[in-house]
LOMARKOL-325624 format. One record per residue (C-alpha): residue number from 1; residue in one letter; x, y, z. Coordinates in Angstrom, 2 decimals. Layout:
<r NUM, a, <X, Y, Z>>,
...
END
This chain:
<r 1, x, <113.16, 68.87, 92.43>>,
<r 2, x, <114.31, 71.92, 91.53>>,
<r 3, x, <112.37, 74.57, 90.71>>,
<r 4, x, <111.38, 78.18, 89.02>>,
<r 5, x, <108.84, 80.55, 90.47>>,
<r 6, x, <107.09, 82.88, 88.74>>,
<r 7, x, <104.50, 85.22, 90.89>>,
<r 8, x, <103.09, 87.97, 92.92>>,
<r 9, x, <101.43, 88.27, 96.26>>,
<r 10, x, <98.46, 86.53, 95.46>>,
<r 11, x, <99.31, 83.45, 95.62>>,
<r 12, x, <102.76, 84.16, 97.88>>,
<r 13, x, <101.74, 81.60, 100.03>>,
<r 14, x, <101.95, 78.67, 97.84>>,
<r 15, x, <105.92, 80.04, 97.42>>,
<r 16, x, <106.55, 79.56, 100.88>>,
<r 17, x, <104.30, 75.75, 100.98>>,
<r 18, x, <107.20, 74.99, 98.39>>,
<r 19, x, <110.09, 76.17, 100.18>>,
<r 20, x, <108.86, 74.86, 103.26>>,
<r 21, x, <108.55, 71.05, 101.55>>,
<r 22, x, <112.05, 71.00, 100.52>>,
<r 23, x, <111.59, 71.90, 96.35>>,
<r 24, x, <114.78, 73.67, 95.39>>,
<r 25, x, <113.18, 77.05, 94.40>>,
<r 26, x, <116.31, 77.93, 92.11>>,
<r 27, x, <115.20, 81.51, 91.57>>,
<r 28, x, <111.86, 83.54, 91.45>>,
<r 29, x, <110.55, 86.31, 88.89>>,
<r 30, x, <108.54, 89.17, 90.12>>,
<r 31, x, <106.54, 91.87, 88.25>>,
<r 32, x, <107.66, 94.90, 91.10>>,
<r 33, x, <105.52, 97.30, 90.17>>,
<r 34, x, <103.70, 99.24, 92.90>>,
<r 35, x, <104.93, 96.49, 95.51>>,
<r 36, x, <102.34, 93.91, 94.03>>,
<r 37, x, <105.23, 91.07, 94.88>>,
<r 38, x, <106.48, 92.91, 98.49>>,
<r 39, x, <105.69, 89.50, 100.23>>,
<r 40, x, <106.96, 87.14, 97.79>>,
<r 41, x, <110.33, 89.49, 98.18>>,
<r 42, x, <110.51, 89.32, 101.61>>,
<r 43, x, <109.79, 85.41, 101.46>>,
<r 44, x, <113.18, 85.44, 99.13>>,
<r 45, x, <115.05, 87.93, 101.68>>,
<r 46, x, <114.20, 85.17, 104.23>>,
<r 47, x, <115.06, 82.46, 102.35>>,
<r 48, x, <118.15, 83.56, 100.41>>,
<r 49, x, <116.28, 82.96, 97.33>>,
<r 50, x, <117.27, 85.32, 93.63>>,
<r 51, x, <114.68, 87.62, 92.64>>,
<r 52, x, <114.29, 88.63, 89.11>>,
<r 53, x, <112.05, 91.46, 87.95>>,
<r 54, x, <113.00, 92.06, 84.63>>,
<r 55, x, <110.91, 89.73, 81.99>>,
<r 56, x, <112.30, 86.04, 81.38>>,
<r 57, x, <113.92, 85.39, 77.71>>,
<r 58, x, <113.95, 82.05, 76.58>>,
<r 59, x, <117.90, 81.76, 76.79>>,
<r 60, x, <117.71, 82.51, 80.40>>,
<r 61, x, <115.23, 79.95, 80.78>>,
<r 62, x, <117.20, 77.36, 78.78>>,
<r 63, x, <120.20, 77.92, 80.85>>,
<r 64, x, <118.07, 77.20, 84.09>>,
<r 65, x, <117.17, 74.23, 82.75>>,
<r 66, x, <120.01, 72.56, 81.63>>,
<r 67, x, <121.13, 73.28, 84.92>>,
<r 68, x, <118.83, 70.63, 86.38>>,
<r 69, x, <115.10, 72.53, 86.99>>,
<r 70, x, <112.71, 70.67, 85.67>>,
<r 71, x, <109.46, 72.22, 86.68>>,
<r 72, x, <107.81, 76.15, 86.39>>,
<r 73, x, <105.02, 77.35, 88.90>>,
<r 74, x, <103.37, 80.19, 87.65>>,
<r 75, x, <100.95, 82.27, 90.19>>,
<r 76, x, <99.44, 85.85, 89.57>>,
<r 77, x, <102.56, 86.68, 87.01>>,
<r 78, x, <101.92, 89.13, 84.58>>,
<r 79, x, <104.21, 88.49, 81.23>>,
<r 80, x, <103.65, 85.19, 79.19>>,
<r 81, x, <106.44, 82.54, 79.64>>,
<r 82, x, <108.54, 81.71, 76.19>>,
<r 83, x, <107.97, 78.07, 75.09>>,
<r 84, x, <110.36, 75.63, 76.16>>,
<r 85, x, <111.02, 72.41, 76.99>>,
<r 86, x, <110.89, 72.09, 80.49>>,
<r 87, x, <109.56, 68.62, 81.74>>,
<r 88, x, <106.13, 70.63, 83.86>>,
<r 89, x, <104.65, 73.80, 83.77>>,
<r 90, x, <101.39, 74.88, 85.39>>,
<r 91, x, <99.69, 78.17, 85.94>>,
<r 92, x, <97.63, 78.98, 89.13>>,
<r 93, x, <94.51, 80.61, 87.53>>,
<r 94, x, <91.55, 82.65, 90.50>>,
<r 95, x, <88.46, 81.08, 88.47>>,
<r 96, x, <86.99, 78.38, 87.03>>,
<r 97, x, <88.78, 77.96, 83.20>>,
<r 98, x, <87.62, 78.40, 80.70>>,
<r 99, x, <85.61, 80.55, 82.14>>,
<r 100, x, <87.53, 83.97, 82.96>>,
<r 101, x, <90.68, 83.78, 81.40>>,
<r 102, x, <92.85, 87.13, 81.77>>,
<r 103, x, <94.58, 89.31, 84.56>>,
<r 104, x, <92.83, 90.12, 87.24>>,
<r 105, x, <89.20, 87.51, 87.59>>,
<r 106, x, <88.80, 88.34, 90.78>>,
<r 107, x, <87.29, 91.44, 90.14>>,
<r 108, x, <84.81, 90.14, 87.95>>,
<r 109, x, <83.99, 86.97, 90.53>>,
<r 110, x, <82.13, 89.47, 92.85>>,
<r 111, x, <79.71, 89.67, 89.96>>,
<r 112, x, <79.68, 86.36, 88.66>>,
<r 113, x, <80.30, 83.96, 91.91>>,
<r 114, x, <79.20, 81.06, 90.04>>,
<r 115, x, <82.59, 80.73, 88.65>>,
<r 116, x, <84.71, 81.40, 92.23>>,
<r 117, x, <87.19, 78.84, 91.85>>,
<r 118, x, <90.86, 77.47, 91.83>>,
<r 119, x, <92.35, 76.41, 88.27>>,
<r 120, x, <95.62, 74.97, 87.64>>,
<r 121, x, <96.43, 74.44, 84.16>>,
<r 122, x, <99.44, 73.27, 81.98>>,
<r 123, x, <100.96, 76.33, 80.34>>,
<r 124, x, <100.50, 76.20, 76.50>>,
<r 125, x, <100.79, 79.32, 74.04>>,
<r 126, x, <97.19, 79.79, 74.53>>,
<r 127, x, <97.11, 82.30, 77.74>>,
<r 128, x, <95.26, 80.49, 80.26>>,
<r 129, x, <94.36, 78.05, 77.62>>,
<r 130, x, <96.12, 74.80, 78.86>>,
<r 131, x, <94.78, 71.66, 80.06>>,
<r 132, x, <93.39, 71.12, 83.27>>,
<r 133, x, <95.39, 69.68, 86.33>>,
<r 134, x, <93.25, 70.37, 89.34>>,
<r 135, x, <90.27, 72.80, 89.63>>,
<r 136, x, <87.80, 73.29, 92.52>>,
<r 137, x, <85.47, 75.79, 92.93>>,
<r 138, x, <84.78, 77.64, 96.71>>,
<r 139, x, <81.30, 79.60, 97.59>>,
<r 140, x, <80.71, 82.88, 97.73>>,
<r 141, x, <79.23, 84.61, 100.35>>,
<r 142, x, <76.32, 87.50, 100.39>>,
<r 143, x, <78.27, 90.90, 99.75>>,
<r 144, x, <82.31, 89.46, 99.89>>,
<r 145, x, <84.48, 91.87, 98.65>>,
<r 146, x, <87.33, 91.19, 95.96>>,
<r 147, x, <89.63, 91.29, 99.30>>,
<r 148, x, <87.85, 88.15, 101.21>>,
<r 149, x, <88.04, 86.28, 97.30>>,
<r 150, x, <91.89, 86.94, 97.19>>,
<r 151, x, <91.84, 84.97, 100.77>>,
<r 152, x, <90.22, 82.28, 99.82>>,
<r 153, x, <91.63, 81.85, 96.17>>,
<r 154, x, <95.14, 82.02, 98.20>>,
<r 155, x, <94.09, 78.87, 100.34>>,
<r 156, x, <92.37, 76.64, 98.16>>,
<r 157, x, <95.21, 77.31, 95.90>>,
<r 158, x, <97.54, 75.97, 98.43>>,
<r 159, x, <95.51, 73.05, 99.13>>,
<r 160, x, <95.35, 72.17, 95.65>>,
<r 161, x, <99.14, 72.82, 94.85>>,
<r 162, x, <99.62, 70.60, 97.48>>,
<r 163, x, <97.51, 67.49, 96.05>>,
<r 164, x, <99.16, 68.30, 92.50>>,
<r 165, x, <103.14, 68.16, 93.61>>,
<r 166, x, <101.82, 64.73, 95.57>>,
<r 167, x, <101.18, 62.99, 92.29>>,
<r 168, x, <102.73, 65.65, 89.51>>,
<r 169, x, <103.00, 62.92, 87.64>>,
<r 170, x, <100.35, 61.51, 87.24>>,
<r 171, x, <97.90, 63.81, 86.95>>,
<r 172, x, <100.07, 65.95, 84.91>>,
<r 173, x, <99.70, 63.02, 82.11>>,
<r 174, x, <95.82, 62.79, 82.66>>,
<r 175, x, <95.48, 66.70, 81.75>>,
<r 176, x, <91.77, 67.48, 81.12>>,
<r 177, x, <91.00, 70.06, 77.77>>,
<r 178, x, <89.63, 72.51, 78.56>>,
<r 179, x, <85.97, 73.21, 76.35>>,
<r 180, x, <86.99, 76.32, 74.17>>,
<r 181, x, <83.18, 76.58, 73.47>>,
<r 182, x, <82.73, 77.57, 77.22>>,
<r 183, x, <85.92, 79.74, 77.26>>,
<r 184, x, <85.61, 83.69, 78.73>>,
<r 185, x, <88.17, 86.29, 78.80>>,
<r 186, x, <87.54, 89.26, 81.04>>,
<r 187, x, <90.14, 91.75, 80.15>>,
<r 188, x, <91.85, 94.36, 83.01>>,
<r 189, x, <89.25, 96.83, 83.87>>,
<r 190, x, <89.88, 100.32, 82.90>>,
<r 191, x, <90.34, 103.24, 84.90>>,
<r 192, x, <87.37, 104.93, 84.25>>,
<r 193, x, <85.34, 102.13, 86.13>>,
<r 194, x, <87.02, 102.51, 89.50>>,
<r 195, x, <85.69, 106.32, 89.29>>,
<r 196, x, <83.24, 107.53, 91.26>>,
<r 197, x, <81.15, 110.80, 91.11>>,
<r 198, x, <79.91, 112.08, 94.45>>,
<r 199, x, <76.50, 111.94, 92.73>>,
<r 200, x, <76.56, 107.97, 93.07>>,
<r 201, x, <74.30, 106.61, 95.36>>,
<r 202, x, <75.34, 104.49, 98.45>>,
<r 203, x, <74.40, 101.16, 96.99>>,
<r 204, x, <76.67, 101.81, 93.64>>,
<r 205, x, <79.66, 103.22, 96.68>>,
<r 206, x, <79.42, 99.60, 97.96>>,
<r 207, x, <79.57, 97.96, 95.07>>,
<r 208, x, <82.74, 99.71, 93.90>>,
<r 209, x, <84.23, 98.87, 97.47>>,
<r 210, x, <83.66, 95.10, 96.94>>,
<r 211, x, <84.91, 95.14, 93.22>>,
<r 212, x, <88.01, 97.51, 93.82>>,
<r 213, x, <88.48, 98.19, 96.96>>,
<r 214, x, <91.58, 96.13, 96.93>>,
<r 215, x, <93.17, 97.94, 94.29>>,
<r 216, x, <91.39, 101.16, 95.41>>,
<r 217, x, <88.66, 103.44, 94.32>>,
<r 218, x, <89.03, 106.89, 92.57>>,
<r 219, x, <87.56, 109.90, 93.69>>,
<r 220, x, <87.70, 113.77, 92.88>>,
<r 221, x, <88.11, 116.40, 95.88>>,
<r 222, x, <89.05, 120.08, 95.13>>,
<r 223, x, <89.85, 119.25, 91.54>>,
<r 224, x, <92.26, 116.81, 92.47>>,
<r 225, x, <92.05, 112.84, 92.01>>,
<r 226, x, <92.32, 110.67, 94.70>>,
<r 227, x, <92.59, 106.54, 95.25>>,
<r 228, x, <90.94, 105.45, 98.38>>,
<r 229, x, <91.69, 102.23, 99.36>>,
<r 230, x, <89.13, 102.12, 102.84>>,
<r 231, x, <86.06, 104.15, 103.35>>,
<r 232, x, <82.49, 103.52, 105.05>>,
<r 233, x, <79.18, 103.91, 103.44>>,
<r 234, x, <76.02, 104.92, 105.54>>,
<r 235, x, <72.52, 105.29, 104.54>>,
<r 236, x, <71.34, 109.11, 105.50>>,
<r 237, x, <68.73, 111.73, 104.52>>,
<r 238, x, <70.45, 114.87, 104.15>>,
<r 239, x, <69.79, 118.52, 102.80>>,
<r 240, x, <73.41, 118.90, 102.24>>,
<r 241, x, <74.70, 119.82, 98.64>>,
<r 242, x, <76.27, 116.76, 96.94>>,
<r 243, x, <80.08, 116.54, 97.34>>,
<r 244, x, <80.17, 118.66, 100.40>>,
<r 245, x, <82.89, 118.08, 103.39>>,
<r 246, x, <79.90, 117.61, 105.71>>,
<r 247, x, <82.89, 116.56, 108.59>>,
<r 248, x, <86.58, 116.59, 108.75>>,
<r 249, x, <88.99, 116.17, 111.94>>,
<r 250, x, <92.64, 115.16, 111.63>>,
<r 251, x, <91.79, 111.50, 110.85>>,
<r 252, x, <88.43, 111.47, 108.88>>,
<r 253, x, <87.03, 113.07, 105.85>>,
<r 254, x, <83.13, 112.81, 105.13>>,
<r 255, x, <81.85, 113.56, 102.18>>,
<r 256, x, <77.95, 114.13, 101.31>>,
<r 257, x, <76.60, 111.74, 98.48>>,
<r 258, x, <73.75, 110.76, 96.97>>,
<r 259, x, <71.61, 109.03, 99.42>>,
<r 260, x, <73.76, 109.21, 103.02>>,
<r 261, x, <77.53, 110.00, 103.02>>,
<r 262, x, <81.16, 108.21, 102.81>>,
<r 263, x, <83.57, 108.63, 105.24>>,
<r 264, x, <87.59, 108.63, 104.36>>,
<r 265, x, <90.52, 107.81, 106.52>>,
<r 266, x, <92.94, 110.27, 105.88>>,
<r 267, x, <95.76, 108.11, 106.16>>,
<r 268, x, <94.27, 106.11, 103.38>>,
<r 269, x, <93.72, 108.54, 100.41>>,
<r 270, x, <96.85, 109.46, 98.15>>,
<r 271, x, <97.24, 111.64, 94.96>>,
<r 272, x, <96.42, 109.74, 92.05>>,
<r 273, x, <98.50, 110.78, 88.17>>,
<r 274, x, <95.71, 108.44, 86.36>>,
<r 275, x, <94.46, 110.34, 83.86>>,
<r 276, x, <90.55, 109.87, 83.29>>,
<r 277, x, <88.25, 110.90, 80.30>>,
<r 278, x, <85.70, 112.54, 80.74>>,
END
């Protein structure tokens, strides 16, 4: 069967599950912005696979399929697909539809684990509106990050790709709606809430770390902003003044908040240019 990918590095794995099972991936569109699809890249490099970055127009897509593809994979892809009339087309979707529909549901999940799940649905008009194919939802641990949710989103939705291409068929014909009563959309969190003030407590530290540490928290240090994408949090009474270097040596930076103190690999903190109101 031949086949066009459309994805990230979320879900690279389920690229390589195809490759590896003989579908003819006939190209693969990225969105390469801030290497979000570096291992799907290097998966093509490998596999002498075309990459395309720029965003798909339905000609292009026509083309592809009167050349014989006959099914789209979508997984973590950021641009909506023009309609056409290829034969199958399914989304892989990090939550339980119709709950959390939109970009990024992970980040939301740490919040809200009773909706940690795998969703693949037929691709309609409607973004993450189409019926259901598969869904299964995982647990969530006490205190997983958004990092330990992208791990096991990535392998239940291999498992579950897996089922689908063994009867696409079938179950592609025996769709499930989904209940548009029930239907959530958590839309890309803003700037501003990856920002933390040195006058944050420890306990609202962590809880930034599990939502965005992935992506990176942002901090200010000598009027400058910073993303931090690793840091520890420790519990300690201390007289010093909030926001204080309390330690530095060539590899660490610890700063004094509210509560105990953070501590920075240096390695890991990089000029931000978001701009954030104040």
């Amino acid at each position: 069967m031949k086949v066009l990918y459309f994805g990230n590095n979320l879900f690279s794995n389920c690229l390589t599950f195809m490759v590896n099972q003989g579908f003819s991936v006939e190209a693969v569109y990225i969105n390469d912005v801030e290497e979000n699809a570096s291992i799907v890249k290097r998966i093509c490099g490998i596999h002498k696979i075309m990459t395309h970055s720029l965003r798909p127009t339905k000609e292009e897509l026509d083309e592809y399929i009167k050349s014989g593809v006959t099914l789209f994979v979508v997984a973590d892809y950021g641009y909506r697909l023009p309609i056409t009339d290829i034969k199958y087309a399914f989304n892989i979707h990090p939550s339980l539809l119709p709950k959390g529909r939109g970009p990024t549901p992970l980040t939301y999940i740490v919040d809200l684990p009773e909706f940690a799940g795998v969703s693949i649905h037929k691709i309609t008009y409607m973004l993450d509106g189409g019926d259901i194919l598969l869904q299964e939802q995982f647990e969530v641990e006490k205190n997983e990050s958004i990092s330990s949710l992208m791990v096991k989103s990535s392998l239940l939705a291999e498992s579950l790709l897996r089922n689908l291409l063994n009867e696409l068929g079938t179950i592609y014909d025996s769709a499930t709606p989904q209940q548009e009563s029930l239907a959530s959309y958590w839309k890309m969190p803003s700037i501003e809430r990856r920002v933390m003030s040195w006058s944050d407590n420890t306990q609202r530290f962590r809880e930034a770390i599990r939502q965005y540490g992935h992506f990176g928290i942002l901090v200010e240090l000598n009027d400058q902003l910073f993303i931090v994408s690793h840091l520890e949090v420790t519990d300690f009474k201390h007289d010093c003044d909030i926001g204080s270097i309390i330690f530095e040596d060539q590899t660490v930076l610890s700063i004094a908040i509210n509560g105990g103190y953070v501590v920075f690999t240096k390695n890991n903190m990089a000029f931000s240019n978001s701009s954030v109101q104040k």
